[in-house]
C-alpha positions, 0 to 999 in steps of 0.5 A: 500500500502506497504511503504518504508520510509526513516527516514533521515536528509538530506540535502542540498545547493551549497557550496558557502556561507562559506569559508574553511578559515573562518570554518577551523579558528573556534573552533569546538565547535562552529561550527554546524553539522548535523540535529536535532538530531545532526545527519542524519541516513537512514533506514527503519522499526525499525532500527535507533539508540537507544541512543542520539548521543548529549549526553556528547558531542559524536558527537563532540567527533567523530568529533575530531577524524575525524579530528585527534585531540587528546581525551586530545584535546577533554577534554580540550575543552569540560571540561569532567572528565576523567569517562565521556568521557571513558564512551562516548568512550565505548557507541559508540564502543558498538554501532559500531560508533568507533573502535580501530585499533592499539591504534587508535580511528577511527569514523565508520559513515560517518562524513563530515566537511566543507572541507570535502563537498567542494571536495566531491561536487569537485569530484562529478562534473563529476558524476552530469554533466553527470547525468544532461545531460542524462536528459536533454537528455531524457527531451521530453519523461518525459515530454510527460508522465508528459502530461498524468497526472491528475497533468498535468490538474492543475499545468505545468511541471515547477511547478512540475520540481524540484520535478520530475527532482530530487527527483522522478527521482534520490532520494526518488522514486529510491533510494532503487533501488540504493542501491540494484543493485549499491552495489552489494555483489560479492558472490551474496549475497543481500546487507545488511546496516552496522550493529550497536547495532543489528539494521542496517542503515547508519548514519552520522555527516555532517556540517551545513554551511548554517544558512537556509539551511540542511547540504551542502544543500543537498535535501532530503524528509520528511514525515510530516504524514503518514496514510493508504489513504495518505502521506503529505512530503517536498522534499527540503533542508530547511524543518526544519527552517519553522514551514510548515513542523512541521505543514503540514497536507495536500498539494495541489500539490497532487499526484493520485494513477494513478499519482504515477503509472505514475511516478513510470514507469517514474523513475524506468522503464524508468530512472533508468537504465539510471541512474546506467549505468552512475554510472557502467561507473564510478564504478572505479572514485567512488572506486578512490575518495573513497580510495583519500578521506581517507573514505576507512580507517573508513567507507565500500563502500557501507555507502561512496556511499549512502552518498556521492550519495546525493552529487551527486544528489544535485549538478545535481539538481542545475546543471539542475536548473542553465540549467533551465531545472528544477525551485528550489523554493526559499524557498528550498522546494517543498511539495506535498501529495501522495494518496495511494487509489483513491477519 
């Protein structure tokens, strides 16, 4: 069975736990961003980065000029001759991570700080309720096909809820689907990802505001091993604190080649015209929020959608978990394994 993988650091949390103050009053230096590469990308097949963002400091070189603070800012604090850090600068314009635009250093990735993520889950809010609502709305018809499963036999739907409600009908089952028909090219041309160094893939720098928790809290899925006969993944937002997902080899929430049918029908037949009618309905919000955040300047729509999309889907999430229309475990994570041909 052909698989679409996401090869991503993603995300998670309800923004709560930092203040802007207390993150704004620390040295950048000090602060975490993204995953453990320093980094989040989505791509598929071969298309990732082909060199370690970390090195010389360059995420954080990035997230100086985010902030528009200067490069004597950036050497002084990280103590950097002069040949290093212009050797930093030429690496990620080779590698379409920067631009010069009228002698201004400009980051091409998304890059999301504290306050950042505070008014992208502000503007979201709109978007999210109104994601949460359509299902709750169509909550009966998911969960009298969920009854039609070998799942059903051995576990409830509320034990399944989170990964059901949220990752099969809005992230990992959908979200290529998404991206194609939600980003479309006005010539008709298919959609194609930013191109860096030959390779095409989204890429990101976002802060990590909770100590457990992946940046913002956003949820997202990890494959933990893949074969031909089946995958084992985590779908949550605190996947890389516990040695679980290092070591997970197999789940008992499995997921049957008749299942997976089932679910597919679910979120591709039945939801996601749902889902992208709400998003039509609020192409203009999204251009809006796109020119207000200041994204417009530094990044293409379509790299502004996709990540700011995981905004939006985590914040519907725990909008459904607060309605106690899904259940969040309290670890964060939910694994699950999919079989791709029957026992």
């Amino acid at each position: 069975m052909k698989k679409l993988q996401i090869f991503a650091l993603l995300i998670t949390t309800t923004f709560l736990s930092i203040g802007s103050k207390e993150v704004e009053g620390t040295p950048i230096l000090e602060r975490k961003f993204g995953g453990r590469a320093g980094r989040s990308i989505i791509s598929r097949g071969d298309n990732i980065p082909d060199f370690s963002i970390r090195k010389d400091s360059a995420n954080f070189l990035l997230i100086y000029l985010h902030e528009n603070k200067s490069i004597a800012d950036f050497k002084r604090d990280t103590r950097l001759d002069d040949e290093t850090v212009n050797n930093t600068v030429e690496l990620l314009i080779s590698k379409n991570w920067l631009k010069e635009r009228n002698g201004k250093l400009i980051p091409t990735v998304f890059i999301a700080t504290a306050e950042d993520g505070k008014r992208l889950f502000h503007y979201a809010q709109p978007i999210s309720e109104q994601i949460a609502d359509e299902i709750e709305k169509v909550l009966p018809h998911i969960k009298a096909e969920f009854a039609n499963t070998d799942m059903a036999k051995k576990q409830n739907f509320e034990h399944w809820s989170f990964l059901i409600l949220s990752n099969v009908l809005l992230d990992s089952w959908v979200i290529f689907d998404v991206e194609r028909n939600f980003l479309k090219c006005p010539d008709g041309k298919e959609y194609s990802r930013p191109l860096r160094h030959g390779k095409n893939y989204y890429a990101s720098i976002m802060e990590q505001t909770e100590k457990d928790r992946e940046p913002f809290g956003i949820y997202g899925n990890g494959i933990t091993s893949w074969t031909e006969e089946r995958e084992v993944s985590v779908y949550g937002n605190n996947r890389f604190s516990t040695d679980c997902y290092r070591n997970l080899q197999s789940s008992k929430n499995t997921i049957s080649v008749d299942d997976d049918w089932i679910l597919q029908k679910m979120a591709r037949g039945f939801f996601l015209p749902k889902l992208l009618k709400i998003l039509e309905y609020n192409r203009e919000y999204i251009e809006e929020v796109y020119r207000k955040t200041g994204y417009s300047e530094t990044i293409s729509f379509g790299e502004f959608f996709i990540w700011w999309y995981h905004f939006i889907y985590t914040q519907a999430t725990n909008e459904m978990n607060d309605r106690g229309i899904l259940t969040i475990p309290a670890s964060g994570n939910f694994d699950f394994e999919r079989l791709f041909i029957n026992r």
